[in-house]
N, CA, C and O atoms as CSV, one atom per row, in Angstrom:
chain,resi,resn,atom,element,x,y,z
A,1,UNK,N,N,-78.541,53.086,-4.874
A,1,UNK,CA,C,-79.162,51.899,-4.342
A,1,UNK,C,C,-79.179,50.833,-5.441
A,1,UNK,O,O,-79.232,51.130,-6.634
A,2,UNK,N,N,-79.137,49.748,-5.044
A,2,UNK,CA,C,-78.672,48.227,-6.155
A,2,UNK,C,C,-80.357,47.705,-5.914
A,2,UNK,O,O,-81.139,48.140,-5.070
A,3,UNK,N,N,-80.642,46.476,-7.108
A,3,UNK,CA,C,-81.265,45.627,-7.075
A,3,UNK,C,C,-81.137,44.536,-6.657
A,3,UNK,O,O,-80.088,43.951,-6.927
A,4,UNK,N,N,-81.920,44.021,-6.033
A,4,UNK,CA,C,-81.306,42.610,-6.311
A,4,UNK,C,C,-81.659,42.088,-7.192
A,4,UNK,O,O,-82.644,42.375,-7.873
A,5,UNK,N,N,-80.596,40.852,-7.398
A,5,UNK,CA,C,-81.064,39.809,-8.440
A,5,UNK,C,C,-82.153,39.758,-8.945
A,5,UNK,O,O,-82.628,40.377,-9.898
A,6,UNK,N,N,-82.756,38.636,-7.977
A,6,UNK,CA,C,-84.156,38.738,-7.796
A,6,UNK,C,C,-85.221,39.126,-8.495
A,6,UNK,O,O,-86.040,38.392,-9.047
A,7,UNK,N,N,-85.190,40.719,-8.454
A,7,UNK,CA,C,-85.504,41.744,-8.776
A,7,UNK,C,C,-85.512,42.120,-10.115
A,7,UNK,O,O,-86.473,42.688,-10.633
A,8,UNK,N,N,-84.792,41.917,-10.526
A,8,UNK,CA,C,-84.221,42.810,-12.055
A,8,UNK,C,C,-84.719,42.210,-12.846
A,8,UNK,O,O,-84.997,41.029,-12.639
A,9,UNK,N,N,-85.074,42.995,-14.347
A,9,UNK,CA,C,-86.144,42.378,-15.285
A,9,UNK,C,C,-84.797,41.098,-16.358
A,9,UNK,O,O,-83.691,41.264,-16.871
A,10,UNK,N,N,-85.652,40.060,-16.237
A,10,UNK,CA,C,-84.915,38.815,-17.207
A,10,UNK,C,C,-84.949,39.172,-18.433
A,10,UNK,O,O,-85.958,39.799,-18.755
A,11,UNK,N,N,-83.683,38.863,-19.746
A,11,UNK,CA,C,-83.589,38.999,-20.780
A,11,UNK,C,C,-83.994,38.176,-21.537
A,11,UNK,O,O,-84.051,37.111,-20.923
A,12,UNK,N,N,-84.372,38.040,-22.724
A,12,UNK,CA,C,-84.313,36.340,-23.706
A,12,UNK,C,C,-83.098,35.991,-23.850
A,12,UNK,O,O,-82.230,36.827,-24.102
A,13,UNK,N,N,-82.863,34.832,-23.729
A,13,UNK,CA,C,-81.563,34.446,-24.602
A,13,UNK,C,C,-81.378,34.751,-25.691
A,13,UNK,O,O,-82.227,35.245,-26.433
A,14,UNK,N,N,-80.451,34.554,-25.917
A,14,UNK,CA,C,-80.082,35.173,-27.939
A,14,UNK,C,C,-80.262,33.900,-28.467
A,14,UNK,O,O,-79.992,32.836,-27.910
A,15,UNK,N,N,-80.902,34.129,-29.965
A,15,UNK,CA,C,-81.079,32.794,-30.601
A,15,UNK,C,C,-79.923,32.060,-30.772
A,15,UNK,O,O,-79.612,31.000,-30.228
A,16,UNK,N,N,-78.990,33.073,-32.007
A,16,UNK,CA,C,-77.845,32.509,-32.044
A,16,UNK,C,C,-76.640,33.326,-31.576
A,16,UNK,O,O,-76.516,34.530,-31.798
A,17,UNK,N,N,-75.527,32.369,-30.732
A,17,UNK,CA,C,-74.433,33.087,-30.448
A,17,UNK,C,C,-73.453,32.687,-31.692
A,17,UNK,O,O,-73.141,31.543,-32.021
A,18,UNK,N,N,-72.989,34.071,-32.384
A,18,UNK,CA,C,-71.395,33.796,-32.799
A,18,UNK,C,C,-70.124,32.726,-32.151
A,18,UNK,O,O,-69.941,32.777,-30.935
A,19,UNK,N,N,-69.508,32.041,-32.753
A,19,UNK,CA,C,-68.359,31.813,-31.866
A,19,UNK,C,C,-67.228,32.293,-32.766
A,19,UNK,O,O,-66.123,31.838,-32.473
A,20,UNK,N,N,-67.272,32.878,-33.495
A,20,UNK,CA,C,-65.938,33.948,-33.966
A,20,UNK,C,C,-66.815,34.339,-35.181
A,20,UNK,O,O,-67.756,33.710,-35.666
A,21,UNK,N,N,-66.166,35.792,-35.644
A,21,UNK,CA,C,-65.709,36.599,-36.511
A,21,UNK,C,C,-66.573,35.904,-38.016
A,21,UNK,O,O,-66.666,34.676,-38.013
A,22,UNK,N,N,-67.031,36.473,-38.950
A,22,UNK,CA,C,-67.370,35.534,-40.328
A,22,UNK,C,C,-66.044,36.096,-41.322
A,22,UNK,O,O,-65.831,35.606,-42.431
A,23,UNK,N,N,-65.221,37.180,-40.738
A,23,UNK,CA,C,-63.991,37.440,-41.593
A,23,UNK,C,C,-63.086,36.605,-41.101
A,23,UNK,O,O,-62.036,36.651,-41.741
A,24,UNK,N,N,-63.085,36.027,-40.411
A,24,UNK,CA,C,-61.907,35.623,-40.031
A,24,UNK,C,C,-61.764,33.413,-40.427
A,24,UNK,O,O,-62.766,32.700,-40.379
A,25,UNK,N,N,-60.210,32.811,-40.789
A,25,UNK,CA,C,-60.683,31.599,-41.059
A,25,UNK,C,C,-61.004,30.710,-39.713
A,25,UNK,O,O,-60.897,31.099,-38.550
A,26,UNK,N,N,-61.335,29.690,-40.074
A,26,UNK,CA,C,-61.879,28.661,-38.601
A,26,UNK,C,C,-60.286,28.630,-38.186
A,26,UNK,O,O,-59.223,28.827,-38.775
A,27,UNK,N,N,-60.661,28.309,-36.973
A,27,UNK,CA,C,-58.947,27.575,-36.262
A,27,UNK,C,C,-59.120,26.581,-35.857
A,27,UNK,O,O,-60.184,25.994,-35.660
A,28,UNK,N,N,-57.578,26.116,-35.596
A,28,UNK,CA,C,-58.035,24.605,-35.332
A,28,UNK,C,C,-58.117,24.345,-33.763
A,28,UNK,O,O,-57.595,25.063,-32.910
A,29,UNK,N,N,-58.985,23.006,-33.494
A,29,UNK,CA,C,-59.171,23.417,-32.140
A,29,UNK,C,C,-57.860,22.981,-31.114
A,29,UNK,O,O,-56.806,22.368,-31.278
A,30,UNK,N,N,-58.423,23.538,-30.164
A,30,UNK,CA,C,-57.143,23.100,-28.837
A,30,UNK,C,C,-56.050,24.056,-29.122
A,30,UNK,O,O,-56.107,24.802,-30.100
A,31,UNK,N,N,-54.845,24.055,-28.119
A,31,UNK,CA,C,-53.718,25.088,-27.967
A,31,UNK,C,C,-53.114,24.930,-29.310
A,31,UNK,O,O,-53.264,24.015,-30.119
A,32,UNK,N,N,-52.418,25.982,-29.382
A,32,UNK,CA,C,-51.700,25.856,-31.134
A,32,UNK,C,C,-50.349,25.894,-30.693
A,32,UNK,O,O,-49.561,25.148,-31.273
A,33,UNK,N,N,-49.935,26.619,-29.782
A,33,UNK,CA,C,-48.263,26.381,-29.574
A,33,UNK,C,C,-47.908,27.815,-29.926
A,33,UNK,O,O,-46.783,27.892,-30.420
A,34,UNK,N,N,-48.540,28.956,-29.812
A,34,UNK,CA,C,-47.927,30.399,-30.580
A,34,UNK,C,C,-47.730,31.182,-29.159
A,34,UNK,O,O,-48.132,30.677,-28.111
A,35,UNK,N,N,-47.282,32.059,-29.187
A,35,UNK,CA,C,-46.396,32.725,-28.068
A,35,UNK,C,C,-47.495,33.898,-27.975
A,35,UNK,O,O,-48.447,34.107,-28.727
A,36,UNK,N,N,-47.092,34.580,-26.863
A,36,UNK,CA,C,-48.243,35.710,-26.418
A,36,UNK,C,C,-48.195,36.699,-27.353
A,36,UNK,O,O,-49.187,37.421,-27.457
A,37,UNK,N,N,-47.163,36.903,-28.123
A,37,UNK,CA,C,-46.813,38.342,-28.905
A,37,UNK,C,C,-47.818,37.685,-30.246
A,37,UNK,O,O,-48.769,38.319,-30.703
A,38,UNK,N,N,-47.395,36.291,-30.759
A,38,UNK,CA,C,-48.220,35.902,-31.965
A,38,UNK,C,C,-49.554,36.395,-31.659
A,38,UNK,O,O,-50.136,37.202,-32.385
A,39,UNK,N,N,-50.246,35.709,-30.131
A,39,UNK,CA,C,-51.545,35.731,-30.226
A,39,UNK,C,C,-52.656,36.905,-29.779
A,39,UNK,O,O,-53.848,36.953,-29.475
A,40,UNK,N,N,-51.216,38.070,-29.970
A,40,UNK,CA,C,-52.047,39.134,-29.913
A,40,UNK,C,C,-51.509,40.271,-31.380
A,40,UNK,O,O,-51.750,41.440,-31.680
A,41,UNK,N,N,-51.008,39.590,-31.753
A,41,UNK,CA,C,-51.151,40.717,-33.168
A,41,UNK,C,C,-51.952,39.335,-34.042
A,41,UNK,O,O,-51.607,39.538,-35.206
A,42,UNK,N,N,-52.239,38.920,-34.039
A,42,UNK,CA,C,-53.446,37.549,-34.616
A,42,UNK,C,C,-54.939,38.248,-34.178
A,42,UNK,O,O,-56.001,38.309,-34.797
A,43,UNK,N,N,-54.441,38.875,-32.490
A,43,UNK,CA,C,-56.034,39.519,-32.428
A,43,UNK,C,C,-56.402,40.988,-32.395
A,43,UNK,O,O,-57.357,41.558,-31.867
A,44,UNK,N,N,-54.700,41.747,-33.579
A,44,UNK,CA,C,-54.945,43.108,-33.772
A,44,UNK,C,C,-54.381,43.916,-32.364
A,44,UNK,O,O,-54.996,44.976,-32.251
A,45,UNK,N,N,-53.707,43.778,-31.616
A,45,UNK,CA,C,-53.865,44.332,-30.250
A,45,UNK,C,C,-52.407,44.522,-30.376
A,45,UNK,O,O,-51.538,43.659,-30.504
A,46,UNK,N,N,-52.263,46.173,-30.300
A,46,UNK,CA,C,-50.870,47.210,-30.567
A,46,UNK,C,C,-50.543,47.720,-28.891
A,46,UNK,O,O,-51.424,47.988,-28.074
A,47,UNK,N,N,-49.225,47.765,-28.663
A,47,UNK,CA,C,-49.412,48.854,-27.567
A,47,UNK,C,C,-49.641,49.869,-27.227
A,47,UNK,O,O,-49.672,50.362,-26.099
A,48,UNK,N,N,-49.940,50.519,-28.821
A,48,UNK,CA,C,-50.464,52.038,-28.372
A,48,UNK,C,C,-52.499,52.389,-28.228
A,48,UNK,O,O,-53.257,53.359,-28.228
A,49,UNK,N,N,-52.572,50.968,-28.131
A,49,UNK,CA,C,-53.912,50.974,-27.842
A,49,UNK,C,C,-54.107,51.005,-26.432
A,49,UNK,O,O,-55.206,50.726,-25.954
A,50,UNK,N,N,-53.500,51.202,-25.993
A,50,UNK,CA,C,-53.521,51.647,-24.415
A,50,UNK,C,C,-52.851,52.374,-23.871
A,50,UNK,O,O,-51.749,52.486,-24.409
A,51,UNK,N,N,-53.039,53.133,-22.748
A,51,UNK,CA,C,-53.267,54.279,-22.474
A,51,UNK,C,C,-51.649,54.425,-20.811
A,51,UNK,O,O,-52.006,54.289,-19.640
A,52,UNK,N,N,-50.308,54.661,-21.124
A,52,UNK,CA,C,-49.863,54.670,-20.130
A,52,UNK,C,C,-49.637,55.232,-18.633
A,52,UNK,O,O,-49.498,56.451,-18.546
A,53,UNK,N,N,-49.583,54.418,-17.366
A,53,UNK,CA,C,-50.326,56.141,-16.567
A,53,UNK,C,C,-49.458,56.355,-15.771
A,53,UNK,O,O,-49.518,57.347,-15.044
């Protein structure tokens, strides 16, 4: 059985949200022009991180 909305206990907001990484450098804003393969080994992401079925 579900809640509703309504219903369900409210959280606080978080004081502060991250907007990236503190290891990582700033980027610049808006599209950069890099291809899908750049912008996923930029975000660590291998194909054997998933699971083939």
């Amino acid at each position: 059985m579900t809640v509703p909305e309504e219903n369900r206990p409210k959280t606080d907001p978080a004081d502060v949200t991250p907007d990236r990484r503190e290891d990582e450098p700033p980027r610049p804003p808006g599209g950069t022009g890099r291809t899908l393969r750049e912008a996923l080994e930029e975000a660590h992401v291998r194909p054997d991180d998933y699971a083939e079925e």
